[in-house]
C-alpha positions as CSV (number, residue, x, y, z in Angstrom):
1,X,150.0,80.3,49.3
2,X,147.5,78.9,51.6
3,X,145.4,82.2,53.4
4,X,144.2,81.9,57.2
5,X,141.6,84.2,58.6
6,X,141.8,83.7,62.4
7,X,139.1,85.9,64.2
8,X,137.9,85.7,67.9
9,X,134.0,85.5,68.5
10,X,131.9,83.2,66.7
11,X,129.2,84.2,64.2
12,X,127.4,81.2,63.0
13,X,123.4,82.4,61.9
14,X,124.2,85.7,61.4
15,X,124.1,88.0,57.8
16,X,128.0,89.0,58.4
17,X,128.8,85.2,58.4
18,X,127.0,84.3,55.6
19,X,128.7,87.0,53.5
20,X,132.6,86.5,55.3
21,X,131.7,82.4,53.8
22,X,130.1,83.9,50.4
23,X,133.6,85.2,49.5
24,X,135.6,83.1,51.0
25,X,134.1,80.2,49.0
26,X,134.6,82.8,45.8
27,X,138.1,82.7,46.9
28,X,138.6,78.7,47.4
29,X,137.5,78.8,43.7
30,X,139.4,81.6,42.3
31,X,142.5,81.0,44.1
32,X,143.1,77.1,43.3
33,X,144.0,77.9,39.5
34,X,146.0,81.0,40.7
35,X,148.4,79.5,43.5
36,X,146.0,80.0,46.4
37,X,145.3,76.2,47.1
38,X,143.0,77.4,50.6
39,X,141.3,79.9,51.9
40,X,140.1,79.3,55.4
41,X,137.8,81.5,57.9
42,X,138.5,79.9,61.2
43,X,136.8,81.1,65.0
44,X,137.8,80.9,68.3
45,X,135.5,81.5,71.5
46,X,135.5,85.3,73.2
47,X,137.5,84.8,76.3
48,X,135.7,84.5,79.5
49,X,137.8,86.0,82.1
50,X,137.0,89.2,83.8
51,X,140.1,91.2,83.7
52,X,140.4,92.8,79.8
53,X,144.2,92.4,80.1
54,X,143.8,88.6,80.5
55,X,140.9,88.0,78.6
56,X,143.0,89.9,75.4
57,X,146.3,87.6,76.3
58,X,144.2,84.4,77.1
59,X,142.5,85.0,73.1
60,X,146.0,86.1,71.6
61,X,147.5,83.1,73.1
62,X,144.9,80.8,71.6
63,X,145.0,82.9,68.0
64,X,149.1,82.2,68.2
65,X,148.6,78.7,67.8
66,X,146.4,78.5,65.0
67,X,149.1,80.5,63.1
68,X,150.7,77.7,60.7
69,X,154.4,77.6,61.5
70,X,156.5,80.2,59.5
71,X,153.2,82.0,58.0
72,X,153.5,85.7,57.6
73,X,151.2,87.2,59.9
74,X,149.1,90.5,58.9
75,X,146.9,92.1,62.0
76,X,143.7,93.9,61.2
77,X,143.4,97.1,63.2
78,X,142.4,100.4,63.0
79,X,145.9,101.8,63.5
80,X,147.5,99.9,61.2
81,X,147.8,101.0,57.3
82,X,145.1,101.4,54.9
83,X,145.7,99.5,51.6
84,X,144.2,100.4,48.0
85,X,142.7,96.9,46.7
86,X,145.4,97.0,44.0
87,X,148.0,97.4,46.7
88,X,146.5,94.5,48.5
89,X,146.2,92.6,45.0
90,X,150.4,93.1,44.4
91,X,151.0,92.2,48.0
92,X,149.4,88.9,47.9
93,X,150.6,88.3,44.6
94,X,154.4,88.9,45.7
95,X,153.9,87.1,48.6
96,X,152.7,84.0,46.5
97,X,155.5,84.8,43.8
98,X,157.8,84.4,46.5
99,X,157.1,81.2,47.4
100,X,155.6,82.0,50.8
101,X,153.4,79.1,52.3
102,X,150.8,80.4,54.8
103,X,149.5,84.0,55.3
104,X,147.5,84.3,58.6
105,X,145.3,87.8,58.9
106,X,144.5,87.8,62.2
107,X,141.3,89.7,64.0
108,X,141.0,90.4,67.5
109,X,138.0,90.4,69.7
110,X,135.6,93.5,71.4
111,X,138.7,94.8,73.2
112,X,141.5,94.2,70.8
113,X,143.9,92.0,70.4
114,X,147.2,91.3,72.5
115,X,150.6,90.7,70.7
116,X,150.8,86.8,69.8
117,X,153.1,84.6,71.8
118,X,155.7,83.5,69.3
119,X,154.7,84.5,67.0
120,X,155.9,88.1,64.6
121,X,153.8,89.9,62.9
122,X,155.0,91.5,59.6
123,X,152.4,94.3,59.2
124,X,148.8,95.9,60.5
125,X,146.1,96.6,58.2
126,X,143.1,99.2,58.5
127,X,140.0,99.5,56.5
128,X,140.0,103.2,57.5
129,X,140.2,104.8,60.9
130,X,136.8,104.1,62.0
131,X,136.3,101.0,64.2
132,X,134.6,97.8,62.7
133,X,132.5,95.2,64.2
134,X,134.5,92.5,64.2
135,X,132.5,90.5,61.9
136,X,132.0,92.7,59.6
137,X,136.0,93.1,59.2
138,X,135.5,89.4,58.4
139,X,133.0,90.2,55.5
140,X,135.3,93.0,54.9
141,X,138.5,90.8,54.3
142,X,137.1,88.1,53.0
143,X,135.5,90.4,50.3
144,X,139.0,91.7,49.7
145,X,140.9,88.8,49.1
146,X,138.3,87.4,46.6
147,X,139.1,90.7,44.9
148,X,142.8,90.8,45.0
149,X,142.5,87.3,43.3
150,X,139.7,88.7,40.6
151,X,142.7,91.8,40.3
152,X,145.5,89.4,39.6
153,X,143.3,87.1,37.5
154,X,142.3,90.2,35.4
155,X,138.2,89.5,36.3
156,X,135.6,92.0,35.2
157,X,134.4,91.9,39.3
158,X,136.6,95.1,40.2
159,X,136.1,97.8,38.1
160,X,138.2,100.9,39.9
């Protein structure tokens, strides 16, 4: 099952992206010898309109079509449900086990993120109630996945 990040703002140069590609690479490793074949990080540009209401349907219109065709999309917000990292280890896995293709996590920008145009989401996930910095959810998530694989693999890394 190939995994998609898709995040809104850029963050090239800064500590946060240098972590979010730390474990994702960790991940590409990990994940090819455990039916992960990719893990990708990919950024689109902050919208430039004015109105918020635009801006937030002009970057969920542009995150809608990076979302492979048929992928099971997962939306990272602060409402949406908090996940143990074995939770998150047994979804992934189940998802992979049942021969699901593309999994997209999907990260708004600084004023949210509008529903996607054709596109369904299957669930929303929270690390906690508190709001993130987006690209620290970025380092967050990608930090998680490497884990769920390290979980499923039976690694030393998590020690709960």
């Amino acid at each position: 099952m190939r995994l998609h990040i898709l995040a809104v703002g850029f963050g090239r140069g800064t500590p946060e992206a240098a972590l979010t590609e730390d474990f994702v690479g960790r991940a590409q490793n990990m994940g090819r010898r455990m039916g992960f074949p990719a893990v990708t990080c990919e950024e689109i540009a902050v919208s430039k309109d004015r109105d918020v209401k635009k801006r937030m349907a002009d970057e969920a219109e542009r995150l809608a079509h990076r979302v492979p065709d048929g992928a099971h999309v997962i939306l990272l917000d602060a409402r949406g449900k908090g996940m143990t990292s074995e939770d998150f280890a047994e979804l992934l896995g189940a998802m992979r086990d049942a021969g699901t293709k593309d999994l997209a996590f999907v990260i708004g920008g600084p004023d949210g993120l509008a529903p996607l145009p054709g596109k369904k989401s299957s669930r929303s996930l929270a690390f906690g109630p508190q709001t993130w910095p987006h690209l620290m959810v970025r380092a967050m998530l990608s930090e998680q996945i490497y884990r769920a694989m390290t979980i499923l693999a039976g690694h030393p890394y998590h020690r709960a």
